[in-house]
PDB file of the backbone (N, CA, C, O) and the ligand in Angstrom, with CONECT records:
HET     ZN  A 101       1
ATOM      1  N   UNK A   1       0.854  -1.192   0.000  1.00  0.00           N
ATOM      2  CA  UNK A   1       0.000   0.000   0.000  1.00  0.00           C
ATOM      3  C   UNK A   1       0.888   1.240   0.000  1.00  0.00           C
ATOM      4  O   UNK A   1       1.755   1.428   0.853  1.00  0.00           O
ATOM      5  N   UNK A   2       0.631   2.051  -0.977  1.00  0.00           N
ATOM      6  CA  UNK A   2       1.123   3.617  -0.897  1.00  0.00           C
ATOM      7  C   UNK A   2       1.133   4.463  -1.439  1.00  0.00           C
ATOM      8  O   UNK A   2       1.280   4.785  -2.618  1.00  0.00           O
ATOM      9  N   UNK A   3       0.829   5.264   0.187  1.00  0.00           N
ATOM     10  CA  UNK A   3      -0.260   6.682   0.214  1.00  0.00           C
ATOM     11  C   UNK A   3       0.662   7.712  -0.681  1.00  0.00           C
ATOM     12  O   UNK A   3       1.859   7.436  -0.755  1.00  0.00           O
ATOM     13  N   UNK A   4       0.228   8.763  -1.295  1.00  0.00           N
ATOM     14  CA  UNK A   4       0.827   9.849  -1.816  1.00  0.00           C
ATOM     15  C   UNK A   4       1.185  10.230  -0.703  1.00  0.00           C
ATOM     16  O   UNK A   4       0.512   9.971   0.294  1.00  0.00           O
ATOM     17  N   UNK A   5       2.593  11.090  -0.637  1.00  0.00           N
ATOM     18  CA  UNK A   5       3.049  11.897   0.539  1.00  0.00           C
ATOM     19  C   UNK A   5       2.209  13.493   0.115  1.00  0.00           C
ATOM     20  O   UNK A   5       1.982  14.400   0.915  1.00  0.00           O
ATOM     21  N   UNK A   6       1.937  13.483  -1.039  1.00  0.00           N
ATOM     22  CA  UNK A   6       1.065  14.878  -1.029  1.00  0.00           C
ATOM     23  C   UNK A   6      -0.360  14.827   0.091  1.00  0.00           C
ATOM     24  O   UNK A   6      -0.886  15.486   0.988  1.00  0.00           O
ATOM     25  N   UNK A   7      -0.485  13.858  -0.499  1.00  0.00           N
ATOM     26  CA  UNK A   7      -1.913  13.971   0.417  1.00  0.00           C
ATOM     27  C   UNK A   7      -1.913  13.320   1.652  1.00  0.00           C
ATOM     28  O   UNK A   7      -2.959  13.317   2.301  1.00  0.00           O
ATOM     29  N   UNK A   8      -0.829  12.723   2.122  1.00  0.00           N
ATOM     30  CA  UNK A   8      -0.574  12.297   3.770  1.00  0.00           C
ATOM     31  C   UNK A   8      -0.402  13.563   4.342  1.00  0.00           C
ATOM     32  O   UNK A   8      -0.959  13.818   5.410  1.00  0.00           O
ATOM     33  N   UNK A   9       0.664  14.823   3.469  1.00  0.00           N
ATOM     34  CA  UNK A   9       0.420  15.706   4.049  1.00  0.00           C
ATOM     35  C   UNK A   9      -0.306  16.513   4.724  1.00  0.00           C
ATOM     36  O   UNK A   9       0.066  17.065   5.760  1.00  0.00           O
ATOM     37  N   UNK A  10      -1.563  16.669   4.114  1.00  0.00           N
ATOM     38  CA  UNK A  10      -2.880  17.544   3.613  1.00  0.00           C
ATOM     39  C   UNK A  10      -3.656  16.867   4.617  1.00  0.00           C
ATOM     40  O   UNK A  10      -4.822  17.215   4.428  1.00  0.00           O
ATOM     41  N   UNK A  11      -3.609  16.270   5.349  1.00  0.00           N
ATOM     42  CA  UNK A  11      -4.488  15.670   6.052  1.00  0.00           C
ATOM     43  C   UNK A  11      -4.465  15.951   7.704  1.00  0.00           C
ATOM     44  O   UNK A  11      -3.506  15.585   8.384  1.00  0.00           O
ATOM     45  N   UNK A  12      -5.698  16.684   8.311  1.00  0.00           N
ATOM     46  CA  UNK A  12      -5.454  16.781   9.634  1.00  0.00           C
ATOM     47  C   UNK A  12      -6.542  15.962  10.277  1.00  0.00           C
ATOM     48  O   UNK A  12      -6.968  15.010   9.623  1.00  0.00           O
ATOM     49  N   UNK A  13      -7.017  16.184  11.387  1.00  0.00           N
ATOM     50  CA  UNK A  13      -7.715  15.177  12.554  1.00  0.00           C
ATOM     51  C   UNK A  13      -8.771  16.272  11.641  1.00  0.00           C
ATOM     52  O   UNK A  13      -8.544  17.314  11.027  1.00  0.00           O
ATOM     53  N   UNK A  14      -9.995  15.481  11.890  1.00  0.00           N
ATOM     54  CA  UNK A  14     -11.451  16.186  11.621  1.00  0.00           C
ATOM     55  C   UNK A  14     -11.654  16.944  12.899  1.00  0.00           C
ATOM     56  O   UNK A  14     -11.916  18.139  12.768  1.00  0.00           O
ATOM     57  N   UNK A  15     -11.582  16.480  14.045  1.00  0.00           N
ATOM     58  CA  UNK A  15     -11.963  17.136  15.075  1.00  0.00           C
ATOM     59  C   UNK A  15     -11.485  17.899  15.527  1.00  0.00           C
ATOM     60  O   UNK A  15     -12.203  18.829  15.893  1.00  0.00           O
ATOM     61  N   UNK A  16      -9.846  18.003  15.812  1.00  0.00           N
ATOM     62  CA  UNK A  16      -9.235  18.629  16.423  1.00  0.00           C
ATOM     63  C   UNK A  16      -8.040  20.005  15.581  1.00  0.00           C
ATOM     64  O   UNK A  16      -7.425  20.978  16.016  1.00  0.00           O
ATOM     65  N   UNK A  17      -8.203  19.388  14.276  1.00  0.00           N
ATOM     66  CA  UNK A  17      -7.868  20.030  12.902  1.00  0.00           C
ATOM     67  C   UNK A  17      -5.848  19.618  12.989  1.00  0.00           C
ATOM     68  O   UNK A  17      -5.118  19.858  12.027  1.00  0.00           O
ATOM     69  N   UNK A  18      -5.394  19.089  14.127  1.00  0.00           N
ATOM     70  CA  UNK A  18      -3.950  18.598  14.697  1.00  0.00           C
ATOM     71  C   UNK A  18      -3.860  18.019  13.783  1.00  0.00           C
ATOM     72  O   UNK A  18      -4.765  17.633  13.043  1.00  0.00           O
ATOM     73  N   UNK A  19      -2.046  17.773  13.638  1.00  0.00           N
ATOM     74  CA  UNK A  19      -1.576  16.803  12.604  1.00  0.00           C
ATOM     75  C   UNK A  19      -1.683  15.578  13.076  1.00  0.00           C
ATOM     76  O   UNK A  19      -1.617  15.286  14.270  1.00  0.00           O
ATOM     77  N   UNK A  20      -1.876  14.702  12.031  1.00  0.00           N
ATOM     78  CA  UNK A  20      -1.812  13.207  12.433  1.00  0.00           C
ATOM     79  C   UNK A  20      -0.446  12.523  12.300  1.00  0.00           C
ATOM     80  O   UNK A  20       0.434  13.254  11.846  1.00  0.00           O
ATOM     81  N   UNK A  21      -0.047  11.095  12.645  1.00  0.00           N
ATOM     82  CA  UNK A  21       0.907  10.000  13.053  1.00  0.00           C
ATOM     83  C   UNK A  21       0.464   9.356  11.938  1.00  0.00           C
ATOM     84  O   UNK A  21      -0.758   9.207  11.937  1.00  0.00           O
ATOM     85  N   UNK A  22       1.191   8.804  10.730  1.00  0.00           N
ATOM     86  CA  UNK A  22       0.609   8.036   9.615  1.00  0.00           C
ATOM     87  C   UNK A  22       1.463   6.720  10.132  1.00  0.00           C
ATOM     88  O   UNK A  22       2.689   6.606  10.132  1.00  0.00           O
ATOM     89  N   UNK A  23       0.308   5.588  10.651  1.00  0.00           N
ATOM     90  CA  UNK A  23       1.019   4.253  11.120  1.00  0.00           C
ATOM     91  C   UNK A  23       1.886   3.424  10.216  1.00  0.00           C
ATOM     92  O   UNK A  23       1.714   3.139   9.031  1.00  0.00           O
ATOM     93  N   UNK A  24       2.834   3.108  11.022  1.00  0.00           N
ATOM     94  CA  UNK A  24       4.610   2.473   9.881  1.00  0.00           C
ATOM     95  C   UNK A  24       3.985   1.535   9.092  1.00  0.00           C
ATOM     96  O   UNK A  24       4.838   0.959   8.416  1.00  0.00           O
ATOM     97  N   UNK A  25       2.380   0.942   8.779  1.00  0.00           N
ATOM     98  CA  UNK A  25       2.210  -0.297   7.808  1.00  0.00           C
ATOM     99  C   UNK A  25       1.355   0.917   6.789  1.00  0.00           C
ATOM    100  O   UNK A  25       1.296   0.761   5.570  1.00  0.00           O
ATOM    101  N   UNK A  26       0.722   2.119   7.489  1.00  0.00           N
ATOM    102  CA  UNK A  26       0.064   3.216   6.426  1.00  0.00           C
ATOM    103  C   UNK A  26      -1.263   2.142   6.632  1.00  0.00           C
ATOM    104  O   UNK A  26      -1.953   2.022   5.619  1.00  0.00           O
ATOM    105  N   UNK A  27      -1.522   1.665   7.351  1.00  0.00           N
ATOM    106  CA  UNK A  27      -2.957   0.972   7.590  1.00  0.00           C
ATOM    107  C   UNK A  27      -3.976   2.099   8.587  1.00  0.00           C
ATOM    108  O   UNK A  27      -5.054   1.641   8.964  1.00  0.00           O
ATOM    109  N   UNK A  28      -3.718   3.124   8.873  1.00  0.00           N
ATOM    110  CA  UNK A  28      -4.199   3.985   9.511  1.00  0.00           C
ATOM    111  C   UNK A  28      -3.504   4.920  10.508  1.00  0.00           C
ATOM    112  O   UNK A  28      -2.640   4.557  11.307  1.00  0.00           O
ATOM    113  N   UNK A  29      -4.020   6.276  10.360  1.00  0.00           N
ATOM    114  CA  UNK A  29      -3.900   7.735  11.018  1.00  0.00           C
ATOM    115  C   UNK A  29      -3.670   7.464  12.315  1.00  0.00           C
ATOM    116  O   UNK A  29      -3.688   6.289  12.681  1.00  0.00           O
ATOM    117  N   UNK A  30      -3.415   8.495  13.220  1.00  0.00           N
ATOM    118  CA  UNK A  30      -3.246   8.431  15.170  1.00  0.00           C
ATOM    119  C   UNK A  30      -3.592   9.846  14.894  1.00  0.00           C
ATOM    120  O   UNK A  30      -3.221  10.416  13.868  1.00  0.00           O
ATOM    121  N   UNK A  31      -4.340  10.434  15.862  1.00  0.00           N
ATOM    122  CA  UNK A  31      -4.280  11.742  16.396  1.00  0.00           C
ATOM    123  C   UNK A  31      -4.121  11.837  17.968  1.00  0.00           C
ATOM    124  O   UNK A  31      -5.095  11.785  18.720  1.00  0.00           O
ATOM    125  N   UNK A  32      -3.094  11.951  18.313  1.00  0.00           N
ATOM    126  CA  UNK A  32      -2.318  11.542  19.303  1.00  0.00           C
ATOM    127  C   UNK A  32      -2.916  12.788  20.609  1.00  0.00           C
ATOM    128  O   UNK A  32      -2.772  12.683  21.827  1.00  0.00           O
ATOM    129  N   UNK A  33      -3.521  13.790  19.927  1.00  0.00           N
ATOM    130  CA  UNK A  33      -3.965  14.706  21.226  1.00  0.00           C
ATOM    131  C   UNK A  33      -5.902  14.154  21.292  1.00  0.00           C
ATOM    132  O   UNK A  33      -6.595  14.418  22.275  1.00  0.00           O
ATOM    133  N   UNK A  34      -6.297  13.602  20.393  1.00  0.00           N
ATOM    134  CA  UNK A  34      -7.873  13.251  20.306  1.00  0.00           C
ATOM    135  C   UNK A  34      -7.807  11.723  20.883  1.00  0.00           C
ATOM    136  O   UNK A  34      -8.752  11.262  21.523  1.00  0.00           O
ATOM    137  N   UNK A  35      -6.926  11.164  20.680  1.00  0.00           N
ATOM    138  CA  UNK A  35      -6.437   9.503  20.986  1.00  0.00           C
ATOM    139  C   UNK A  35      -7.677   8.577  20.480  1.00  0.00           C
ATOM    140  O   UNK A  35      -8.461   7.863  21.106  1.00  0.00           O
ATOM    141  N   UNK A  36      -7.474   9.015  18.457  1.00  0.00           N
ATOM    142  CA  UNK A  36      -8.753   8.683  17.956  1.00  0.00           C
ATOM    143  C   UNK A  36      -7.393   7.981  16.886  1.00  0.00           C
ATOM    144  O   UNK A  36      -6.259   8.409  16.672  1.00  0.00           O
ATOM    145  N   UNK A  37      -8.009   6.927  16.452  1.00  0.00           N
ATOM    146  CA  UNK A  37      -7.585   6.244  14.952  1.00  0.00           C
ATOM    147  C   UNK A  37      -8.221   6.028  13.812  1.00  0.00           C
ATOM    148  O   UNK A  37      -8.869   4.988  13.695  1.00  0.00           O
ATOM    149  N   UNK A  38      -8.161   6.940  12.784  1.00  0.00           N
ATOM    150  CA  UNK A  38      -8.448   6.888  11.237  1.00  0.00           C
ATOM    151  C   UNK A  38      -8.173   5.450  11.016  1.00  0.00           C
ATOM    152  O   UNK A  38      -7.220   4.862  11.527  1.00  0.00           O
ATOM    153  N   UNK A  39      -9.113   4.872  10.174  1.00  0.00           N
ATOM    154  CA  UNK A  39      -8.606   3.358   9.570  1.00  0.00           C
ATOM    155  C   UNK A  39      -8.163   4.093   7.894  1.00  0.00           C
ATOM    156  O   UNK A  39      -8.330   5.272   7.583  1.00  0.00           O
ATOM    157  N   UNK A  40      -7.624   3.084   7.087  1.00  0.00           N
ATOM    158  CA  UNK A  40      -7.280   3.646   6.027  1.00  0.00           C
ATOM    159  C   UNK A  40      -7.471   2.225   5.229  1.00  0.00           C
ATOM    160  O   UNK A  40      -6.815   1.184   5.276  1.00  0.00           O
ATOM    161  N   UNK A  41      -8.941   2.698   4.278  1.00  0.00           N
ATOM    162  CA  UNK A  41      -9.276   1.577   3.905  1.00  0.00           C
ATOM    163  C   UNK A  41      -9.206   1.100   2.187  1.00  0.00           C
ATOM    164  O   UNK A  41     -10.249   1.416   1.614  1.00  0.00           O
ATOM    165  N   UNK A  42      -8.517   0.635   1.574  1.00  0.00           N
ATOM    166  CA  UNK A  42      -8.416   0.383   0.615  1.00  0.00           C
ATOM    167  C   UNK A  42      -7.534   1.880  -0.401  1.00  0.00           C
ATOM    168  O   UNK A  42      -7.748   2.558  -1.406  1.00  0.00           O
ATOM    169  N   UNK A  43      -6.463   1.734   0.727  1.00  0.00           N
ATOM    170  CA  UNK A  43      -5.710   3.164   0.184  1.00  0.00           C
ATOM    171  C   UNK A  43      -6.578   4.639   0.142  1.00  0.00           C
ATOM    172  O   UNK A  43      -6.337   5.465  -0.739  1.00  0.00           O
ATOM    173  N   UNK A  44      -7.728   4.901   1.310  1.00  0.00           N
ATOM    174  CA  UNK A  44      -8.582   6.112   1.022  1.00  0.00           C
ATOM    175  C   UNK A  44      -8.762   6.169   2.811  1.00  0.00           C
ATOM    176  O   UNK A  44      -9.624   5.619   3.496  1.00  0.00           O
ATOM    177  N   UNK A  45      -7.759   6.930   3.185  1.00  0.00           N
ATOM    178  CA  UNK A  45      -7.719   7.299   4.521  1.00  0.00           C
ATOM    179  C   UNK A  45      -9.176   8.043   4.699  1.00  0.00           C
ATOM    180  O   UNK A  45      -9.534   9.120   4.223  1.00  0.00           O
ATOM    181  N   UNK A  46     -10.060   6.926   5.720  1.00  0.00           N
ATOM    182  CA  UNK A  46     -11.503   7.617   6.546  1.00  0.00           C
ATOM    183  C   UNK A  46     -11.016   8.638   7.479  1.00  0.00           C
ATOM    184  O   UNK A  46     -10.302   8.472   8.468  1.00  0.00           O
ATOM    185  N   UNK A  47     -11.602   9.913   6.923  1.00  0.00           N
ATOM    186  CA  UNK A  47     -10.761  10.944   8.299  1.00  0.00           C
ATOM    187  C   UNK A  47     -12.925  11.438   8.390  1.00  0.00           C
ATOM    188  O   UNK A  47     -13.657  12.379   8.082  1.00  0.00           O
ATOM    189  N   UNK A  48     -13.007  10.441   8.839  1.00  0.00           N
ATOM    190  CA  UNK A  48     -14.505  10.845   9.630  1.00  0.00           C
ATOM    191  C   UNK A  48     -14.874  10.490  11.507  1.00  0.00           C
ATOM    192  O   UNK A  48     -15.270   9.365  11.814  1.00  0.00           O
ATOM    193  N   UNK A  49     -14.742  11.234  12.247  1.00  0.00           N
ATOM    194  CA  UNK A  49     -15.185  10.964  14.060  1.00  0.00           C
ATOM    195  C   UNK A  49     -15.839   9.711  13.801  1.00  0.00           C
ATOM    196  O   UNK A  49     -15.245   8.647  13.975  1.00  0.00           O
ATOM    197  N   UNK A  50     -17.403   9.789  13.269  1.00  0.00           N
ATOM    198  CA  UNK A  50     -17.837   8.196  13.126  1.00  0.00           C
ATOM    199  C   UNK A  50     -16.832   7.021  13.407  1.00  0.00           C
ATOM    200  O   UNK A  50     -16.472   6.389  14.400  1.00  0.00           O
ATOM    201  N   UNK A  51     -16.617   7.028  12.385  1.00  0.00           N
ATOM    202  CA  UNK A  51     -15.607   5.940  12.183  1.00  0.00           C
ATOM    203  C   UNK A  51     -14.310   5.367  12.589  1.00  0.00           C
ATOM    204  O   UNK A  51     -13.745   4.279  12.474  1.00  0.00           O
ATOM    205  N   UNK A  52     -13.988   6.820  13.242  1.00  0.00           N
ATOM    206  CA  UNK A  52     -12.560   6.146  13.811  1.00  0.00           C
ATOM    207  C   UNK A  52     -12.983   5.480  15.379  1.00  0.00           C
ATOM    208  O   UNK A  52     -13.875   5.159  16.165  1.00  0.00           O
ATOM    209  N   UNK A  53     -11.473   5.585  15.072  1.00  0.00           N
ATOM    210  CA  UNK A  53     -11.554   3.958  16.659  1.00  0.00           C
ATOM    211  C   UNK A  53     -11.001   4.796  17.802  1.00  0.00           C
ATOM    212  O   UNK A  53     -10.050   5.462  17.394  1.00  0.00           O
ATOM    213  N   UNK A  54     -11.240   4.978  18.974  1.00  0.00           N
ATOM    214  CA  UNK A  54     -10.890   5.471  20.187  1.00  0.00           C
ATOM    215  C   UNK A  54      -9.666   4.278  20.859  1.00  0.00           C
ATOM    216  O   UNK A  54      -9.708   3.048  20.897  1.00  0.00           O
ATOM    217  N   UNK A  55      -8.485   5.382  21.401  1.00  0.00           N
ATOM    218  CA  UNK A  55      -7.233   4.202  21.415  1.00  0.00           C
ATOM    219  C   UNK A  55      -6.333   4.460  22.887  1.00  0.00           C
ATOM    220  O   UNK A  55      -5.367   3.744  23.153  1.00  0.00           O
TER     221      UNK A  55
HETATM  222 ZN    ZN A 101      -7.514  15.327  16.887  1.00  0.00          ZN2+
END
């Protein structure tokens, strides 16, 4: 799997608008001050509250 670094860039927490932690397999986001996890599903990082996982 692999993400454009353009758009890993471009990407903040929905909630907290903070930069995210892109996990070493790129299987999903950390927002390390929300302690929420983006899944990243079929190479199309979910940056939706719904959906992420509390960690
Ligand atoms: Zn956040």
């Amino acid at each position: 799997m692999a993400l454009s670094p353009e758009l890993v860039a471009l990407l903040v927490c929905p909630q907290c608008k903070g930069t995210l932690d892109l996990e070493p397999a790129e299987t999903g986001f950390v927002c390390p001050a929300c302690r929420l996890r983006f899944p990243v599903r079929e190479e199309i990082p979910v940056m939706l509250v719904d959906e992420a996982e509390k960690i």
